[in-house]
VMD Tcl script that draws the C-alpha trace (Angstrom):
set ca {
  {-2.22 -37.47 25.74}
  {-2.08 -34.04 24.00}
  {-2.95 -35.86 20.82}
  {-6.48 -36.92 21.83}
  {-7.62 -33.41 22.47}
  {-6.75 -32.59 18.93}
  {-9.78 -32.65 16.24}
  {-9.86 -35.19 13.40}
  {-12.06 -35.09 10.36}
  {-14.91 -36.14 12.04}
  {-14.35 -34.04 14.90}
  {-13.32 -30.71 13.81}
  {-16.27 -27.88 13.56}
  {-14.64 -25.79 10.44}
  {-16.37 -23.06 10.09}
  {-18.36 -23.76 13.05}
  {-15.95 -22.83 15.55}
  {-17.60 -20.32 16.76}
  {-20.91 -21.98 17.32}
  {-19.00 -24.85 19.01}
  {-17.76 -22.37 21.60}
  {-21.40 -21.56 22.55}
  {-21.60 -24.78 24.75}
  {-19.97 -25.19 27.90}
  {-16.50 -26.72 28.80}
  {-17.28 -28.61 32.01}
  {-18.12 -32.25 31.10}
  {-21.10 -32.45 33.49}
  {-22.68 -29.48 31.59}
  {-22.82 -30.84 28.10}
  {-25.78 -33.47 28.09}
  {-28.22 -31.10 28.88}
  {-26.71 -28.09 26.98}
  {-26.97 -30.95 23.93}
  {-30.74 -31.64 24.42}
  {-31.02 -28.18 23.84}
  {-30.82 -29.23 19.69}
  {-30.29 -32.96 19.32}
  {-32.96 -35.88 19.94}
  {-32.41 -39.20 19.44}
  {-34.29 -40.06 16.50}
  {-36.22 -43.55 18.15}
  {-36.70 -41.53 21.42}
  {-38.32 -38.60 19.60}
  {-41.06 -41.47 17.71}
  {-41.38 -43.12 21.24}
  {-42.99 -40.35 22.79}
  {-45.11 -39.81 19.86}
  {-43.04 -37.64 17.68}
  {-41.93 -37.93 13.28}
  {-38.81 -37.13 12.79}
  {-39.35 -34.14 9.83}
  {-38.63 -35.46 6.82}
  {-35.92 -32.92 6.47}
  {-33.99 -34.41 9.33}
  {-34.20 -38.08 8.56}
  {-30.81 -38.65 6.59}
  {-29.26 -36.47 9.93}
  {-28.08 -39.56 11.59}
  {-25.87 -40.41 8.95}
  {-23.72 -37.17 8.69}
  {-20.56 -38.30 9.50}
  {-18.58 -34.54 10.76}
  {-19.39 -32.22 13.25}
  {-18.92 -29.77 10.99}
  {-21.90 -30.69 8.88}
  {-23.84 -31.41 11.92}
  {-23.65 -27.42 13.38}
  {-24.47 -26.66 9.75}
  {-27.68 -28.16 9.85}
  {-28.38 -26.98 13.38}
  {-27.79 -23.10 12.72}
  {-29.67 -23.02 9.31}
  {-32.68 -24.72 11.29}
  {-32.49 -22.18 14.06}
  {-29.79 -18.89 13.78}
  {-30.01 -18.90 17.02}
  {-27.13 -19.64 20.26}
  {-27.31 -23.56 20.63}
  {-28.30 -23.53 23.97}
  {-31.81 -21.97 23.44}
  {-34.30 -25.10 23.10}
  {-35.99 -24.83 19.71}
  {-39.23 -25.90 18.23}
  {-38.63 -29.50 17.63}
  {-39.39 -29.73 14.50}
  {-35.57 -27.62 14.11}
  {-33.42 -30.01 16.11}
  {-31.11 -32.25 14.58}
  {-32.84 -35.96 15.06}
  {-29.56 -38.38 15.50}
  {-28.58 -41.57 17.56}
  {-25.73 -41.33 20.54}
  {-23.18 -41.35 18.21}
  {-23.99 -37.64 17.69}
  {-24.05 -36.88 21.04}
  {-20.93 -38.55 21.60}
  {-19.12 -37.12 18.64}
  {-20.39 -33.48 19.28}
  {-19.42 -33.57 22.98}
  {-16.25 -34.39 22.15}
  {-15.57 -31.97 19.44}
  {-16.96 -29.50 22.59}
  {-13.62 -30.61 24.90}
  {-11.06 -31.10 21.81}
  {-11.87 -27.63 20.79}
  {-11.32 -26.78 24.57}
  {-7.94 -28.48 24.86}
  {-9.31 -31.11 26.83}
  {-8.41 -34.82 25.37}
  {-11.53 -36.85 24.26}
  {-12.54 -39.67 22.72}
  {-15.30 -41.32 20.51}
  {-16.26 -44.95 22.37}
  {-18.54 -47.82 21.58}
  {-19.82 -50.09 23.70}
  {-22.89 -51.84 25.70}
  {-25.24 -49.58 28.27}
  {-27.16 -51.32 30.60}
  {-28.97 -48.33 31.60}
  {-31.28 -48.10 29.06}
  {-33.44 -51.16 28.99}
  {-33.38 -53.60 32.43}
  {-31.43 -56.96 31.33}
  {-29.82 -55.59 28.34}
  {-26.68 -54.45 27.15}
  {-27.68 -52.29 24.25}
  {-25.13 -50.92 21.83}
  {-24.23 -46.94 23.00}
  {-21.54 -44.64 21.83}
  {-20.44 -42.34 24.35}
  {-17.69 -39.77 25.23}
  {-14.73 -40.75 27.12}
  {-12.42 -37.80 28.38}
  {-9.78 -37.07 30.49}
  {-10.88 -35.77 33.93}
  {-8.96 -35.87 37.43}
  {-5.49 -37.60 36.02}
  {-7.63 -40.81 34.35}
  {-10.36 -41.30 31.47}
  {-13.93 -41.00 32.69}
  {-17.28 -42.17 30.65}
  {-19.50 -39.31 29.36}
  {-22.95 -39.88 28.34}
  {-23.92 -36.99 26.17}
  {-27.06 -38.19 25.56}
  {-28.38 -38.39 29.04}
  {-29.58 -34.79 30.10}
  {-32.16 -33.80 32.21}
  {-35.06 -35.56 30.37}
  {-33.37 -38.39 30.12}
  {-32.05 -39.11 32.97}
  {-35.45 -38.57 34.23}
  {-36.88 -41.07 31.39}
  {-34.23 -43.82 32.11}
  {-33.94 -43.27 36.38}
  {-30.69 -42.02 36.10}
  {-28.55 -41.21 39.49}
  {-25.28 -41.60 38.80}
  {-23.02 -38.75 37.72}
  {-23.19 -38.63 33.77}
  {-19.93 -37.68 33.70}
  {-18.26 -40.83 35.54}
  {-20.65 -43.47 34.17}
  {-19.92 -46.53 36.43}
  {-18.61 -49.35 34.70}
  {-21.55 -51.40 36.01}
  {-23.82 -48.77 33.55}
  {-21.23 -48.85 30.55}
  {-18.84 -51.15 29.14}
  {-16.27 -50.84 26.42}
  {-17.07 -53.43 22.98}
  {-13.95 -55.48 23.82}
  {-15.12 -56.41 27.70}
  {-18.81 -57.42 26.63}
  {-17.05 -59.23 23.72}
  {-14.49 -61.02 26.44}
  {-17.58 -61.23 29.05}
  {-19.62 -63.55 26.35}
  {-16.56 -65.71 25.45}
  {-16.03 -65.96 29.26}
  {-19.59 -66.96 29.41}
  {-20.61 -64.24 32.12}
  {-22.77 -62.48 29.39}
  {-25.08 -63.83 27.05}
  {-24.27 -62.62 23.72}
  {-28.08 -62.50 23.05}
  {-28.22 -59.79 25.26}
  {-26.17 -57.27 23.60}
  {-27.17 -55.23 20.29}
  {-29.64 -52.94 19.71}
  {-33.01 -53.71 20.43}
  {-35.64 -51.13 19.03}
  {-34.25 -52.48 15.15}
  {-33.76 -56.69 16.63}
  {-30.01 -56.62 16.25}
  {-27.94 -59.05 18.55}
  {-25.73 -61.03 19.11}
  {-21.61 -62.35 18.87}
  {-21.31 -60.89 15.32}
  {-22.61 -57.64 16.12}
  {-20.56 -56.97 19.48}
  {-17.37 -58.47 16.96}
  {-18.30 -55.37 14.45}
  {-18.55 -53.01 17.20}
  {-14.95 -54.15 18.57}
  {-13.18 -52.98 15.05}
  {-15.62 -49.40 15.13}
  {-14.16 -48.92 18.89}
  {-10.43 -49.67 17.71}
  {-11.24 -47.24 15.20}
  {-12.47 -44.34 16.80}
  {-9.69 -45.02 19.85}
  {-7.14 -44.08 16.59}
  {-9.14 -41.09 15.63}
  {-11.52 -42.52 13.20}
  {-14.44 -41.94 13.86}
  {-17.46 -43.94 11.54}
  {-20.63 -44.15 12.25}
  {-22.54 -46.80 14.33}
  {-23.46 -48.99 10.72}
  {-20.46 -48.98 8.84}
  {-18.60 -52.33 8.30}
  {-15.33 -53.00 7.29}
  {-12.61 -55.91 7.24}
  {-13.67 -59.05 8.08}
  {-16.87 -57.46 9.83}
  {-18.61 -57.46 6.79}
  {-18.48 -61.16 6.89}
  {-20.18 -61.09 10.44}
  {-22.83 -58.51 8.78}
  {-23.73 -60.85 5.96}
  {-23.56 -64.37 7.97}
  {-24.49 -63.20 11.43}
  {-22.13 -64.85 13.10}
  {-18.74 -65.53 13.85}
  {-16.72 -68.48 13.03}
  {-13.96 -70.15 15.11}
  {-11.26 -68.75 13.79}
  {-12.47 -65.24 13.57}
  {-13.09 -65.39 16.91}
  {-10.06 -66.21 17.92}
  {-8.44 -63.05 16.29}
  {-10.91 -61.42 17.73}
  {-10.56 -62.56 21.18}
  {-6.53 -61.18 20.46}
  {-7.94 -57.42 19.28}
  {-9.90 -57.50 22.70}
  {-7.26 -58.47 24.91}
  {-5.53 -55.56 23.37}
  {-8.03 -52.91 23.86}
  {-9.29 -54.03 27.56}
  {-7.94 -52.02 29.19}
  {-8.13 -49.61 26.35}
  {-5.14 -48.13 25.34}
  {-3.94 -44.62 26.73}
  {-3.28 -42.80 23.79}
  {-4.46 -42.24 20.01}
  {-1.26 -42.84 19.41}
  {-0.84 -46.22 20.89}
  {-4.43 -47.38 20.24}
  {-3.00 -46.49 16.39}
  {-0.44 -49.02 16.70}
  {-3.09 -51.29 18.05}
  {-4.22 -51.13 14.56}
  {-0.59 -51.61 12.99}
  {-0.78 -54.84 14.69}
  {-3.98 -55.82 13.40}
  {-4.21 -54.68 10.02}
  {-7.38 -56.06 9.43}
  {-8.91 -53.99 12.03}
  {-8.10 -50.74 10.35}
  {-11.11 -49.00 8.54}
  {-10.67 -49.41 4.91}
  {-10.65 -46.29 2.49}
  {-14.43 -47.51 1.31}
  {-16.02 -48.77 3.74}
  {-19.95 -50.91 3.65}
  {-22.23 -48.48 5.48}
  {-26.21 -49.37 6.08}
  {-27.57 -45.91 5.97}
  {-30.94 -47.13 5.79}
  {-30.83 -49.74 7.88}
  {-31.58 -52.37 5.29}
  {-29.84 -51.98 2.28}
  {-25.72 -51.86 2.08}
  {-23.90 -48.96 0.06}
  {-20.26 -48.56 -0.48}
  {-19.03 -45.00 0.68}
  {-15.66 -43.22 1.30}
  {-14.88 -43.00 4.93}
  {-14.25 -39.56 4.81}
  {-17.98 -39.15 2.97}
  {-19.44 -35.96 5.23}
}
mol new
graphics top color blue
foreach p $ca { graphics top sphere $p radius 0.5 }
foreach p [lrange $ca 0 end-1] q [lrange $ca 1 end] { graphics top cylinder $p $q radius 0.2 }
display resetview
């Protein structure tokens, strides 16, 4: 367990250490400390909002570190003073997720990266949603970073954000085992404000949970293994789904540790992020990065 409150490249806020220590500890606290500086990017242009043209390549820095960067050279500043808006960082929940927790790493509290399917967000949906799972009373809980005050108020939020119910959030691997099952429509799932759905996109977002369960940490649009396949066909044949089905079965339940979701991934090599990876930073067009590109 000690292992998951430990930072990984993604996670760790180098020389931002400091900054990081600005925002509070308690789990509860950090989605509205976080709206503070960071906006989703489709949220901020759906209540009328650009993003500043400065701030639209923000949702594809990969490290916290990098993130803070931006953030304190846009406003000097302690994080939790709201800013103009035109000086927040404009990212997706994978920010929020990340940056939350880096917050209870850097705290000694164990934390995770996790992607999976909200249904909180848009009534008969499951839309793709990274969020922060930590370690709170003896078991992991589900953070949502991204839902503070103004946005639980947008979305009719009542639950604790904190303890997201499971009915509100679900883990890649049990959507992906609900559709085979047929007690979800895979149609369902995906992300709707850009028209993505479906099997092969819940199958991609299987191998980016696996990944950031072993302390790797991409970024919502990065493919890998045989998920570029599902990228470039849209769908997922047979065969791939049965080794997919076997990945699921081992990560629901997830595992405990970063060290045993790691040998998840020794037992399915194919799942592991490859050193250059097919990321869609645009949302169109496919470029081959390093994962540890910042």
């Amino acid at each position: 367990m000690n292992g998951d409150a430990q930072h990984t490249h993604w996670s760790d806020p180098g020389t931002q250490h400091g900054r990081l220590k600005e925002l509070p500890t308690q789990a509860s606290a950090i989605p509205d400390a976080l709206e503070s500086f960071v906006i989703h990017d489709a949220a901020a242009r759906s209540l009328g909002y650009s993003v500043p043209p400065a701030a639209e390549t923000d949702r594809n820095v990969r490290t916290v570190a990098k993130l803070l960067d931006l953030a304190v050279k846009r406003d000097a500043r302690p994080l939790t003073r709201e800013r103009a808006l035109a000086d927040y960082l404009y990212g997706r929940c994978h920010d929020f997720a990340l940056i939350a927790t880096s917050v209870l790493r850097e705290n000694g509290i164990p934390a995770r990266s996790r992607v999976g399917y909200a249904s909180y967000l848009l009534p008969g949906r499951w839309e793709d949603h990274w969020v922060c799972e930590h370690w709170a009373r003896g078991r992991w809980a589900i953070l949502d970073a991204e839902l503070g005050s103004r946005a639980r108020t947008r979305f009719g939020i009542e639950f604790d954000v904190s303890d997201v119910p499971e009915t509100g959030w679900r883990s890649a691997a049990s959507i992906w085992r609900s559709i085979r099952s047929g007690a979800v429509e895979a149609d369902t799932c995906g992300v709707s404000f850009v028209g993505i759905s479906g099997k092969w996109f819940v199958a991609s977002a299987i191998l980016r949970d696996a990944a950031a369960l072993a302390g790797i940490e991409c970024l919502p649009w990065d493919y890998w293994g045989p998920a570029r396949d599902f990228c470039a066909a849209r769908e997922v044949t047979p065969e791939q789904a049965r080794e997919i089905d076997s990945l699921a079965d081992a990560l629901d339940p997830a595992p405990a540790t970063r060290q045993k979701a790691e040998a998840v991934l020794d037992c399915f090599p194919w799942a592991r992020p490859t050193p250059t990876i097919l990321t869609f930073a645009d949302g169109r067009t496919g470029t081959e990065v390093a994962l540890t590109a910042q």
